[in-house]
C-alpha positions as CSV (number, residue, x, y, z in Angstrom):
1,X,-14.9,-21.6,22.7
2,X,-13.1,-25.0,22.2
3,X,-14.8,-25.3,19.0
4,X,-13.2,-21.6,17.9
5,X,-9.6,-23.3,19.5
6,X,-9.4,-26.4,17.4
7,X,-10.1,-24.2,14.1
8,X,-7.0,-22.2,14.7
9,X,-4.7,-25.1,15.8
10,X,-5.7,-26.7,12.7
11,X,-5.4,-23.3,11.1
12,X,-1.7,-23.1,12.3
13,X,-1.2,-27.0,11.4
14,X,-1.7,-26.6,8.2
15,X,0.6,-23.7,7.7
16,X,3.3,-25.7,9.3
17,X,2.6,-28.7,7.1
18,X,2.7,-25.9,4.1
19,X,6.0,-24.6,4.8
20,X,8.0,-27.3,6.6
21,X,9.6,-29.2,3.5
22,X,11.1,-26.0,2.6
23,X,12.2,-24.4,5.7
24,X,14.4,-28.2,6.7
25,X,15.5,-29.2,3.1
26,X,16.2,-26.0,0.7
27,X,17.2,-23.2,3.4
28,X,20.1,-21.2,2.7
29,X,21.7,-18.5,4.6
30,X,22.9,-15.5,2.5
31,X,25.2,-14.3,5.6
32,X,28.8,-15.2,4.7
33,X,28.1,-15.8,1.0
34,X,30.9,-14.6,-0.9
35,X,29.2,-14.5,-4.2
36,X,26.3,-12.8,-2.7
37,X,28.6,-10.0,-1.7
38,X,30.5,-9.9,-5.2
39,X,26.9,-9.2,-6.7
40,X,25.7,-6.7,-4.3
41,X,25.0,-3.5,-5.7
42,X,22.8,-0.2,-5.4
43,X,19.5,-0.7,-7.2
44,X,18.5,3.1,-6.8
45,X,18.2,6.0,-3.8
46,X,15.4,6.6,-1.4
47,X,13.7,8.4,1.3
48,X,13.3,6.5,4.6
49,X,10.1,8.3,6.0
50,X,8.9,8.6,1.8
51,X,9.8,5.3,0.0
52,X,7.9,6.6,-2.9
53,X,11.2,9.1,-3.8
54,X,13.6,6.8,-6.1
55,X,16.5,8.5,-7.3
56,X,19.5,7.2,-9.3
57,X,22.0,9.4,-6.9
58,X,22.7,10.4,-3.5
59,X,21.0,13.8,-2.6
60,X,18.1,15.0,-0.6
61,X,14.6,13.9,0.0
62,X,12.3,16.7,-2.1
63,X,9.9,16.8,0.4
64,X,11.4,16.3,4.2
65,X,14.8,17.3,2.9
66,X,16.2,13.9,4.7
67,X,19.4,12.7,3.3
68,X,18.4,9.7,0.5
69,X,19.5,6.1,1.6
70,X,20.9,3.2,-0.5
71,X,18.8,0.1,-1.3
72,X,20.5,-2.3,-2.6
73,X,19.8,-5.9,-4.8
74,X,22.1,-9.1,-5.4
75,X,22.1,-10.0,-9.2
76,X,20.0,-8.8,-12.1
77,X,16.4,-7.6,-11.3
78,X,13.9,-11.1,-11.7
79,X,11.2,-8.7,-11.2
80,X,10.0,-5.2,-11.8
81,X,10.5,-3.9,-8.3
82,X,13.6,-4.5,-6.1
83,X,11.5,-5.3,-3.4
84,X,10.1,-8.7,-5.6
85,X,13.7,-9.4,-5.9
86,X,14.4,-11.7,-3.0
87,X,10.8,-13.5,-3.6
88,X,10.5,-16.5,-5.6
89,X,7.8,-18.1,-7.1
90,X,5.8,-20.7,-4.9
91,X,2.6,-23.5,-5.5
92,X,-0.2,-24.1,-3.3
93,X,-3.3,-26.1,-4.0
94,X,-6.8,-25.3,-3.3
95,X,-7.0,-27.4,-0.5
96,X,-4.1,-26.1,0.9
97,X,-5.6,-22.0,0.6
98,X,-8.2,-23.4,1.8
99,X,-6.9,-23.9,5.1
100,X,-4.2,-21.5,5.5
101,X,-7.7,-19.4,5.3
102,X,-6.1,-17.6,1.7
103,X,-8.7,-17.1,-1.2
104,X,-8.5,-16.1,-4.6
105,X,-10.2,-13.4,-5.6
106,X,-10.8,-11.5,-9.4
107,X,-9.5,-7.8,-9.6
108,X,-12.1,-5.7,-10.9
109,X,-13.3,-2.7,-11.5
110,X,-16.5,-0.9,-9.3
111,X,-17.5,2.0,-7.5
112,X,-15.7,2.9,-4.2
113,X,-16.6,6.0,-1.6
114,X,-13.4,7.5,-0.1
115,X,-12.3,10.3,2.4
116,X,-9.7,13.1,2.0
117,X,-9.0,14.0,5.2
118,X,-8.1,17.7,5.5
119,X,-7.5,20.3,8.0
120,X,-6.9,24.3,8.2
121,X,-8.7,27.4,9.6
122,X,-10.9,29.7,9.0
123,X,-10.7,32.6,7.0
124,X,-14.0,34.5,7.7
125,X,-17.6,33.3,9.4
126,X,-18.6,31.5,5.9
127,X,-15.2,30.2,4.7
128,X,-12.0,27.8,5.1
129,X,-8.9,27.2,4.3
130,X,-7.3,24.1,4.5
131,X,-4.1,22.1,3.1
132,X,-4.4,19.3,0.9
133,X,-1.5,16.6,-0.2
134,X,-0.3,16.9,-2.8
135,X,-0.9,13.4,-4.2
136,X,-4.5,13.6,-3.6
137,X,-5.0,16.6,-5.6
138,X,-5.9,14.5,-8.9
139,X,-8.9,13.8,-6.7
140,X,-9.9,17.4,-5.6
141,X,-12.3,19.8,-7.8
142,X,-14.4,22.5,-7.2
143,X,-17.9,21.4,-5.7
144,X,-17.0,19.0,-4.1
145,X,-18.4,18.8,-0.6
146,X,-16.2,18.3,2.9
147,X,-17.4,18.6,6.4
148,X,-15.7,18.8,9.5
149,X,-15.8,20.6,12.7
150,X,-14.2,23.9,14.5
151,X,-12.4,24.2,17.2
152,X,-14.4,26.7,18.4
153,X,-17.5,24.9,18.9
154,X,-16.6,21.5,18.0
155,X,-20.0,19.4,18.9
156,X,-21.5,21.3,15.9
157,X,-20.9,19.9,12.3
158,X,-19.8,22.2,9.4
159,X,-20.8,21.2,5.8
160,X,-19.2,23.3,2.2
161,X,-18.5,23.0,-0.5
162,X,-15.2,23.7,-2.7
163,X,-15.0,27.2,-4.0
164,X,-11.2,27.2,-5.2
165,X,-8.2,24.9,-5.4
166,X,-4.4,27.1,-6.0
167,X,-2.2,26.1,-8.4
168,X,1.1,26.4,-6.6
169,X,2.3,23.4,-4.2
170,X,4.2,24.2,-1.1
171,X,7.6,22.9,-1.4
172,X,8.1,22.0,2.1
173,X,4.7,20.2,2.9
174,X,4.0,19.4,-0.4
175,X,0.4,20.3,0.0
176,X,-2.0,22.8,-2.0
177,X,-4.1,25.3,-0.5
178,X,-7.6,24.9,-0.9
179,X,-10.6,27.3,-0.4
180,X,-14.1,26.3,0.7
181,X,-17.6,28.3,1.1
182,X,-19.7,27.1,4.0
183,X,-23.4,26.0,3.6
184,X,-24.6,25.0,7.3
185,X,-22.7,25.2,10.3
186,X,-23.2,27.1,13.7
187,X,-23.7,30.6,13.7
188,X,-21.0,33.1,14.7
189,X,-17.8,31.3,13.9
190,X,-15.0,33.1,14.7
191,X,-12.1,34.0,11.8
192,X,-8.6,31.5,12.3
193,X,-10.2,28.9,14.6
194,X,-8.7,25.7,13.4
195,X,-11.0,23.2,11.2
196,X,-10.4,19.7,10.5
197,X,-13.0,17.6,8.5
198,X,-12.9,15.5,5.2
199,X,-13.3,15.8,1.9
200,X,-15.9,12.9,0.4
201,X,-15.4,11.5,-3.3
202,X,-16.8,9.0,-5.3
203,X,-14.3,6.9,-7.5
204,X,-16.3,5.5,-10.6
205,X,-15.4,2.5,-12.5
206,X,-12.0,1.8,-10.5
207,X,-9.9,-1.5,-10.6
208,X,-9.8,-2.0,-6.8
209,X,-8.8,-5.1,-4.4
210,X,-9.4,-6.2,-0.8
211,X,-7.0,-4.6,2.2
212,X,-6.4,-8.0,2.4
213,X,-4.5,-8.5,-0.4
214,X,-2.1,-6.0,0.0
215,X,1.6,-6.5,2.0
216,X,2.9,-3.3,2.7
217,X,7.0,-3.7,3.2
218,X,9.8,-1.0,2.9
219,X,10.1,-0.2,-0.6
220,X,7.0,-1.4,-2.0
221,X,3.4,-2.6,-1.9
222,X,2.8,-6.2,-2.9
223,X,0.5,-8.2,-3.8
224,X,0.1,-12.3,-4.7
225,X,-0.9,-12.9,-8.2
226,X,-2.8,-16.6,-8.2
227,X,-1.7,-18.5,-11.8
228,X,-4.3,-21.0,-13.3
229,X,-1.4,-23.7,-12.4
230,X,-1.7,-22.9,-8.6
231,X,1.3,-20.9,-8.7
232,X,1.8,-17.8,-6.8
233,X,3.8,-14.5,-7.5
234,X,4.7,-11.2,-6.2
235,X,3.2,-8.5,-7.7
236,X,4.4,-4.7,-7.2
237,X,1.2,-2.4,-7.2
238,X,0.8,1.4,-6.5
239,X,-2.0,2.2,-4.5
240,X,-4.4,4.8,-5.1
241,X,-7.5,5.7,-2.1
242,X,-8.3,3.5,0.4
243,X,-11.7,3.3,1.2
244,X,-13.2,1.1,4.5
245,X,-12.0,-2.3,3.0
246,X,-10.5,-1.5,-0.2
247,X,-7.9,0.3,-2.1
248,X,-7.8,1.6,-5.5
249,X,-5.1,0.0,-7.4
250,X,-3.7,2.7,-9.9
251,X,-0.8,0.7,-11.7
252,X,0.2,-2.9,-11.7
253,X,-3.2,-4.8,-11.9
254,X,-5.9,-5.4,-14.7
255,X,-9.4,-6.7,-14.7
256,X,-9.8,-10.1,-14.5
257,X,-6.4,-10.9,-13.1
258,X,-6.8,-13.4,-9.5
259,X,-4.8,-12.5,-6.6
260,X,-4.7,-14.2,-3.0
261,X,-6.6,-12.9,0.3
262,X,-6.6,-13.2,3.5
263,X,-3.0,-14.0,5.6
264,X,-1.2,-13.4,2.9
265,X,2.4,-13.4,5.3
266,X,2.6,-17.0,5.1
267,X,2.8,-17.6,1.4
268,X,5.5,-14.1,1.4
269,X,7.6,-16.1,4.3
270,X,7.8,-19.4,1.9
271,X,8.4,-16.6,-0.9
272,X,11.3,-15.0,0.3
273,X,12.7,-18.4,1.6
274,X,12.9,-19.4,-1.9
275,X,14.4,-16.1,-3.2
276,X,17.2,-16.2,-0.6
277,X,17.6,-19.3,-1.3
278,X,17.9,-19.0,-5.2
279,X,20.2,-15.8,-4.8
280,X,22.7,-17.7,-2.8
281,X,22.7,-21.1,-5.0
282,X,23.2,-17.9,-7.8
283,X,20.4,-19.2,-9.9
284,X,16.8,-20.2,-10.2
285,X,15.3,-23.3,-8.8
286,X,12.0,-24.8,-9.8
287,X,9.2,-25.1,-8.2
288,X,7.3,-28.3,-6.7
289,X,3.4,-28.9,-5.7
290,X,3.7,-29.9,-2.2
């Protein structure tokens, strides 16, 4: 136990040596800036409860019907998404990863085993019917098997396969109706009982990362591209699957790039310290080795 306590003092030790020289001698406050608030403008529209809707106007969400909000940047764009916008870059040396508890790890492609969780009724004693997003439905084909359960006798398991996938999307859930033939389940199920279950695929030959890599914030998700000079940057990515420990990275990654692990939060705190701090100086600063 004491043994387990001294790692994690020295753990938060090192972060503090890490981040100290920036957070006493380079810290800026935006609030009260006046050029800050001569730059400020609307980078593009959104959906709070679906961040993934950008639109260059005000109007509606297309899929919860929620009124769009505002997000808005100070400057010119430094990177490709807003969010990387008030993150500069930083430098950390191996040692210093090292304790913080951050690796850096290769992108690369492999084989992941995901779940498309699902849930609907059924139509008859040897079909379902059940919803599925709409953004999974690059995913779904026919004969493809799911399993789930009944409600009307839900110890028993219930195994199918995919008979029929429509072509129309609801506009108001934004899912697709999806038609399954069951191959083993208990006997006598009763017609619109409610079934929920998943939906298992394979994913060949995918560039995928660790869940560790990945900082989810409001607008985007991030990750830390690792430079062969020790520097660090954000990254934008868009996420595919997510799988027990890994997602599939659909856009913003290739093969053989390196990216941090681990506690990621402490190199995007000395990151955005930086940015605010470069936004309210109204220009870029460079970066030191510590």
């Amino acid at each position: 136990m004491k043994k387990q306590t001294w790692i994690v003092l020295l753990i938060v030790f090192a972060a503090a040596l890490f981040f100290t020289n920036k957070f006493f001698q380079k810290k800026v406050s935006l609030v009260g800036n006046p050029s800050a608030t001569q730059n400020e403008e609307i980078a593009y529209w959104t959906c709070p409860m679906h961040p993934q809707i950008h639109s260059g106007k005000a109007g509606e969400c297309p899929i919860c019907h929620m009124k769009l909000v505002n997000v808005k940047t100070f400057g010119s764009p430094a990177f490709k998404e807003q969010e990387n916008e008030s993150r500069a870059m930083v430098a950390a040396s191996p040692e210093q990863m090292k304790l913080l508890g951050v690796q850096k790890v290769q992108v690369e492609k492999m084989d992941l085993t995901a779940h498309i969780p699902i849930s609907g009724h059924l139509i008859s004693s040897s079909s379902v019917a059940f919803q599925v997003y709409e953004a999974d439905l690059r995913y779904i084909k026919t004969g493809l098997t799911f399993h789930g359960e009944s409600s009307f006798i839900p110890e028993t398991e219930i195994v199918g396969a995919i008979s029929s996938v429509d072509s129309i999307v609801d506009p108001t859930s934004r899912t697709v109706r999806v038609l399954g033939q069951i191959k083993k389940g208990p006997q006598s199920l009763i017609s619109e009982t409610t079934f929920r279950g998943e939906i298992e695929i394979q994913l060949k030959g995918v560039i995928a990362i660790p869940e560790s890599s990945v900082l989810h914030t409001g607008n985007a998700d991030l990750v830390y591209l690792v430079h062969d000079d020790g520097t660090l940057m954000a990254q934008a990515v868009k996420l595919g699957q997510k799988t027990e420990s890994y997602y599939e990275v659909v856009e913003g990654l290739k093969p053989g790039e390196n990216i941090s692990s681990g506690p990621n939060f402490l190199i995007d705190s000395e990151a955005k310290i930086r940015g605010a701090d470069q936004s309210a100086s109204g220009g870029s600063s460079g970066h030191t080795h510590h």
